[in-house]
N, CA, C and O atoms as CSV, one atom per row, in Angstrom:
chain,resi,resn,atom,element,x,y,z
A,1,UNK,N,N,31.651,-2.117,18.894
A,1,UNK,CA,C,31.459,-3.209,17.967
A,1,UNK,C,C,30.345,-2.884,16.980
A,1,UNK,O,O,29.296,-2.311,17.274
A,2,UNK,N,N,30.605,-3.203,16.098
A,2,UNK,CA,C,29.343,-3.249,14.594
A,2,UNK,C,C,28.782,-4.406,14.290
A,2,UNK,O,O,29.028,-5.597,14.099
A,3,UNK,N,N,27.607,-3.310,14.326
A,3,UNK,CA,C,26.300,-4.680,13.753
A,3,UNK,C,C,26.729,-5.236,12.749
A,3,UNK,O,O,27.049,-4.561,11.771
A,4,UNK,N,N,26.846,-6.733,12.756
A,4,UNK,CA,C,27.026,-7.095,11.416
A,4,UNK,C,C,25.993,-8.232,10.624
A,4,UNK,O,O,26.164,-9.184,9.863
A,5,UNK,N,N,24.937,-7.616,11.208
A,5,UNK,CA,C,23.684,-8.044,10.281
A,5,UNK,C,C,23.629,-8.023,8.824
A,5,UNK,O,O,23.938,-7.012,8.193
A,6,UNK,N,N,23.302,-8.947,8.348
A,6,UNK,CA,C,22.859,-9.018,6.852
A,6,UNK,C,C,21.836,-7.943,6.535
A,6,UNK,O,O,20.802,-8.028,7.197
A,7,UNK,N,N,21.914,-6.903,5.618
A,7,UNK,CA,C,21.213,-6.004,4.865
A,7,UNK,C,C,20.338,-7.001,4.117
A,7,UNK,O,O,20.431,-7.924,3.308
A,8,UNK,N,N,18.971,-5.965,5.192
A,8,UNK,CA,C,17.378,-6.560,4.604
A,8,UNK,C,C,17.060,-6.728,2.885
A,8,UNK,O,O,17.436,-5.911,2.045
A,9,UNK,N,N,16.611,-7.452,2.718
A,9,UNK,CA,C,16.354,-7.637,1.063
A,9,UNK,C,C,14.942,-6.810,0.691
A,9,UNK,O,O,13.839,-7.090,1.160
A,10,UNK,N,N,15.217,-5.761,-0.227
A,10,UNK,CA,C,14.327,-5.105,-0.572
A,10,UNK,C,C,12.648,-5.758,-0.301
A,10,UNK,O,O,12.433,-6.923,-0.633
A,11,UNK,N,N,11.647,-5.006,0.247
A,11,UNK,CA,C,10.176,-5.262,0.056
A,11,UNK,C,C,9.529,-4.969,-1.082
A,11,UNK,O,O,9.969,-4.059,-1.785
A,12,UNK,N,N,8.618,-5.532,-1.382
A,12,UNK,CA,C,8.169,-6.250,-2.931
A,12,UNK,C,C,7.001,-4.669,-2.922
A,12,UNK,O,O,6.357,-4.108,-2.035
A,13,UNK,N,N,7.168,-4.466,-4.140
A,13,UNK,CA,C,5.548,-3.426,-5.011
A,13,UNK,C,C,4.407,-4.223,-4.128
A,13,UNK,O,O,4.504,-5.420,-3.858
A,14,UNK,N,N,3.376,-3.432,-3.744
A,14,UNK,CA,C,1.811,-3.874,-3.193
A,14,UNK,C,C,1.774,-4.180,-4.263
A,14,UNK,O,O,1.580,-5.387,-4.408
A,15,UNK,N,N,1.909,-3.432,-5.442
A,15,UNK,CA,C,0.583,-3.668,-6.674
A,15,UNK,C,C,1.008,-5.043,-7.684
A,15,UNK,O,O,0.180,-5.778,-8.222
A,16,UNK,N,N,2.648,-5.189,-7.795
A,16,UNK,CA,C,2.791,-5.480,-9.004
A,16,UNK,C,C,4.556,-6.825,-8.343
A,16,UNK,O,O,5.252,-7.576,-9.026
A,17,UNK,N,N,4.593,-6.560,-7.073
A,17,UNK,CA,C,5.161,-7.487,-6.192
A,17,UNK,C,C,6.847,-7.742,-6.689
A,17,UNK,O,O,7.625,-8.555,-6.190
A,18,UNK,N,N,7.074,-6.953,-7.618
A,18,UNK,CA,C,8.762,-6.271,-7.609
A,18,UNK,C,C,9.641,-6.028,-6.695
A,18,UNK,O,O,9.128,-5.544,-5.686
A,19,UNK,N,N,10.724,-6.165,-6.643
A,19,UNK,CA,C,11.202,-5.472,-5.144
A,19,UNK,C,C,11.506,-4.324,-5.275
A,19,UNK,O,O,11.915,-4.139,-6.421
A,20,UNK,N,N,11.518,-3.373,-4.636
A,20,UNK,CA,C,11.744,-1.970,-4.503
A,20,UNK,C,C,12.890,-1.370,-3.741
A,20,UNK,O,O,13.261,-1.752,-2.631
A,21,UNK,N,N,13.377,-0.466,-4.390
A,21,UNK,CA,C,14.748,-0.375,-3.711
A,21,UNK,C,C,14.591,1.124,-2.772
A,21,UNK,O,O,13.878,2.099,-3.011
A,22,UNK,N,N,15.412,0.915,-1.791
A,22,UNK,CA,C,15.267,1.835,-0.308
A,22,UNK,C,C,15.295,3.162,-1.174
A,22,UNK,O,O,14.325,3.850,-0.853
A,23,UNK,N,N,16.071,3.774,-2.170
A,23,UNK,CA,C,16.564,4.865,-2.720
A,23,UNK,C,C,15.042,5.418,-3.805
A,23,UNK,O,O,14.863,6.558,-4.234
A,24,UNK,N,N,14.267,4.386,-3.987
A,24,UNK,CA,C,13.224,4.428,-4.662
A,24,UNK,C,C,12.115,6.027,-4.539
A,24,UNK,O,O,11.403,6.153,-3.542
A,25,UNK,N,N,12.113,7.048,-5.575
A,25,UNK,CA,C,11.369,7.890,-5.119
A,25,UNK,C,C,9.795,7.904,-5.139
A,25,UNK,O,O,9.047,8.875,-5.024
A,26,UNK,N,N,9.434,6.352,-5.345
A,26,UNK,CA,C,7.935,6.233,-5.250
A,26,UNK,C,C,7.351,4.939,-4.333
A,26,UNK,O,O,6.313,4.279,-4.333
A,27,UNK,N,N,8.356,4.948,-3.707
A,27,UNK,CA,C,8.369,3.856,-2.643
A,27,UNK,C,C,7.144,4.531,-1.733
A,27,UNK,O,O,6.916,5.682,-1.361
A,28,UNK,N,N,6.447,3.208,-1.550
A,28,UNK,CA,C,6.577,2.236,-1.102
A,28,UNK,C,C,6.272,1.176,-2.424
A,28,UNK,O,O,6.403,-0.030,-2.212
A,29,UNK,N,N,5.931,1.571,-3.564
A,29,UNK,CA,C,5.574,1.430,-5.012
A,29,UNK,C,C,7.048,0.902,-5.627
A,29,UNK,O,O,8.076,0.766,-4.965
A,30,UNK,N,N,6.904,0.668,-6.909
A,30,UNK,CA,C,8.606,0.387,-7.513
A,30,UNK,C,C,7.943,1.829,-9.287
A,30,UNK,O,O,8.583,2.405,-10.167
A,31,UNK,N,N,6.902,1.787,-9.035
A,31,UNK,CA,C,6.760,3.122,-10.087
A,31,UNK,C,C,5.729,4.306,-9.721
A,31,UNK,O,O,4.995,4.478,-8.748
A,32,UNK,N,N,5.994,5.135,-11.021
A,32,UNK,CA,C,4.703,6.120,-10.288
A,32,UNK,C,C,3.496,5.435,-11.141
A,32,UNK,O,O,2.324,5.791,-11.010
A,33,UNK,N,N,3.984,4.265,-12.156
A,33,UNK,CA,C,2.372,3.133,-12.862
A,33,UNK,C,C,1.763,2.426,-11.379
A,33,UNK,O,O,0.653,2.648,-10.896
A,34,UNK,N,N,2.418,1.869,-11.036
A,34,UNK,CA,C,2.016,1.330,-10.072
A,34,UNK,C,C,1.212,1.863,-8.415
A,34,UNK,O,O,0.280,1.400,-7.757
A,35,UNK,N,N,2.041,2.911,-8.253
A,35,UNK,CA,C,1.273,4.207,-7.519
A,35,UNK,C,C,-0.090,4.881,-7.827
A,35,UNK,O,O,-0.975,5.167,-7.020
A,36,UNK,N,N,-0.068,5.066,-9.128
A,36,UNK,CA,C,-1.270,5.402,-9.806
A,36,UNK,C,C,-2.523,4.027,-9.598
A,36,UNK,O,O,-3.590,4.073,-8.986
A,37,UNK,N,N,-2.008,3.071,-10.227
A,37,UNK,CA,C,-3.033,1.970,-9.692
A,37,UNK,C,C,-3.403,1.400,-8.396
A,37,UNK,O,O,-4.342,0.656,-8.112
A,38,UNK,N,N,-2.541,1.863,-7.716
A,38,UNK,CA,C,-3.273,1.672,-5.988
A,38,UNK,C,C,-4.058,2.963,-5.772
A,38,UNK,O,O,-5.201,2.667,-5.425
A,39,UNK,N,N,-3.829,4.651,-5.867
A,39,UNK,CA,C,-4.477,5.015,-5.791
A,39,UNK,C,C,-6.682,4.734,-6.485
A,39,UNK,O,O,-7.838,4.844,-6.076
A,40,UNK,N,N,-5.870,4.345,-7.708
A,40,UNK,CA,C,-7.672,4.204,-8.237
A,40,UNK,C,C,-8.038,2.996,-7.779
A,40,UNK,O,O,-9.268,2.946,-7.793
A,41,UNK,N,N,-7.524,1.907,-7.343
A,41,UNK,CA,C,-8.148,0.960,-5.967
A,41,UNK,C,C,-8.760,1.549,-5.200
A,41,UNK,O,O,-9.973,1.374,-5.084
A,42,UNK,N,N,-7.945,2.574,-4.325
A,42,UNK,CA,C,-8.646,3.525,-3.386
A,42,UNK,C,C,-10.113,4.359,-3.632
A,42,UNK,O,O,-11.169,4.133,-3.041
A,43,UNK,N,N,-9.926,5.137,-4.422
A,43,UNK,CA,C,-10.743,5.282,-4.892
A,43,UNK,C,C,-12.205,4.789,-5.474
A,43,UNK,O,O,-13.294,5.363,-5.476
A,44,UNK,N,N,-11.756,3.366,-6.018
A,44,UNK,CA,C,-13.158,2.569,-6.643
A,44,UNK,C,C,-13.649,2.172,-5.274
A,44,UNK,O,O,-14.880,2.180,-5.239
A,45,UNK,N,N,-13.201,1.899,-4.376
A,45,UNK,CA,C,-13.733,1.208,-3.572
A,45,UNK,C,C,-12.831,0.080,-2.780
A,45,UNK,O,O,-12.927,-0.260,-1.600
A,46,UNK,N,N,-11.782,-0.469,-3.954
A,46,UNK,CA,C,-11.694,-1.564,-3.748
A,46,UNK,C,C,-11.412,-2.516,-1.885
A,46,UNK,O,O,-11.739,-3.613,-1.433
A,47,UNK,N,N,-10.660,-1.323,-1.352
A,47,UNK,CA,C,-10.227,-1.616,-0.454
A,47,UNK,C,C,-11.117,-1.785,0.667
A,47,UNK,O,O,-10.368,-2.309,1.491
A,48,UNK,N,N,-12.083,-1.687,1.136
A,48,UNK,CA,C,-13.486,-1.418,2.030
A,48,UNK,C,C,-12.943,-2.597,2.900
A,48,UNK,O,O,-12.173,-3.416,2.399
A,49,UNK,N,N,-13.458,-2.710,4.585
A,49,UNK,CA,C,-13.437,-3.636,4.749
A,49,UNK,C,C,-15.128,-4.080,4.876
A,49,UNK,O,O,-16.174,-3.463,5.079
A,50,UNK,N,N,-14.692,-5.698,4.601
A,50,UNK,CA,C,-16.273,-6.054,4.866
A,50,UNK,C,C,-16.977,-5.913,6.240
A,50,UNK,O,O,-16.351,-5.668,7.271
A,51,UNK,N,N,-18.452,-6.102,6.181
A,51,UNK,CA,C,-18.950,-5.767,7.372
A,51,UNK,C,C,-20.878,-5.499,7.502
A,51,UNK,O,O,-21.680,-5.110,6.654
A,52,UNK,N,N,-20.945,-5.650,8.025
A,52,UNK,CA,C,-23.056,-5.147,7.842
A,52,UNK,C,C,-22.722,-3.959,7.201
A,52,UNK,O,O,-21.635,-3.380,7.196
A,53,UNK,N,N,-23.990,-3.590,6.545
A,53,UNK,CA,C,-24.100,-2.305,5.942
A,53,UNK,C,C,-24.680,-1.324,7.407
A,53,UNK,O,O,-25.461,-1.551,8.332
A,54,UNK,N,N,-24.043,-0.471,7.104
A,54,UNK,CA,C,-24.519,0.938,8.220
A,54,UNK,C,C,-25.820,1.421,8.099
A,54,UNK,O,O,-26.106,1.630,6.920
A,55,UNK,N,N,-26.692,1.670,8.869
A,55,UNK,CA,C,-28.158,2.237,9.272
A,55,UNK,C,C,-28.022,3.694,9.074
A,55,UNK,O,O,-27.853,4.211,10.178
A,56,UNK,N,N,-28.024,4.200,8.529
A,56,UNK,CA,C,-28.264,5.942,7.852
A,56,UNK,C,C,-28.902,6.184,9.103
A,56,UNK,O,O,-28.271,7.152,9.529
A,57,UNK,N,N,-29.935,5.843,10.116
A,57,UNK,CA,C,-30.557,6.289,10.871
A,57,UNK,C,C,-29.692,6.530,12.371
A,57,UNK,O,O,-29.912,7.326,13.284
A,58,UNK,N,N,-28.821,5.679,12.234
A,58,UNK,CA,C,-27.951,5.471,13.568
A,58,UNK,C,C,-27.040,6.606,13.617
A,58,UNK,O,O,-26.696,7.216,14.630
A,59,UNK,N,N,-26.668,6.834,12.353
A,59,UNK,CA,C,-25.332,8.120,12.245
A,59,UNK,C,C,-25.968,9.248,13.029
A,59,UNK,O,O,-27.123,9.675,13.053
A,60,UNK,N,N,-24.767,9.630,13.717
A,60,UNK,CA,C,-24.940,11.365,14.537
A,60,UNK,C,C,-25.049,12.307,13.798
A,60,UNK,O,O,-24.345,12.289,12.789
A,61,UNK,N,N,-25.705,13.141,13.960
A,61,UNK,CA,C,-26.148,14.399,13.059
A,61,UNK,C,C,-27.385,14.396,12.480
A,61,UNK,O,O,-27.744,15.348,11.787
């Protein structure tokens, strides 16, 4: 017998909340604009989680 589940409805762009299609070659993105702007999120910082600031003195080494 066959599954006869309803085919999932595409998941939306992180950045820009589009849906993105399974065949997509910048998926998990719907572009490589949008890929590009999560990377420089990454980058600036944006993503950090919050938290106390770390003691330079505590680190090993």
């Amino acid at each position: 017998m066959a599954d006869s589940a309803p085919p999932r409805p595409p998941r939306p762009c992180p950045v820009c909340r589009k849906p993105v299609e399974r065949e997509s070659p910048h998926r998990p993105f719907c572009s490589a604009r949008c890929r590009q702007i999560d990377l420089g999120r990454w980058l600036a910082g944006d993503y950090a989680i919050p938290g106390e600031p770390a003691d330079p003195e505590e680190e090993p080494g």
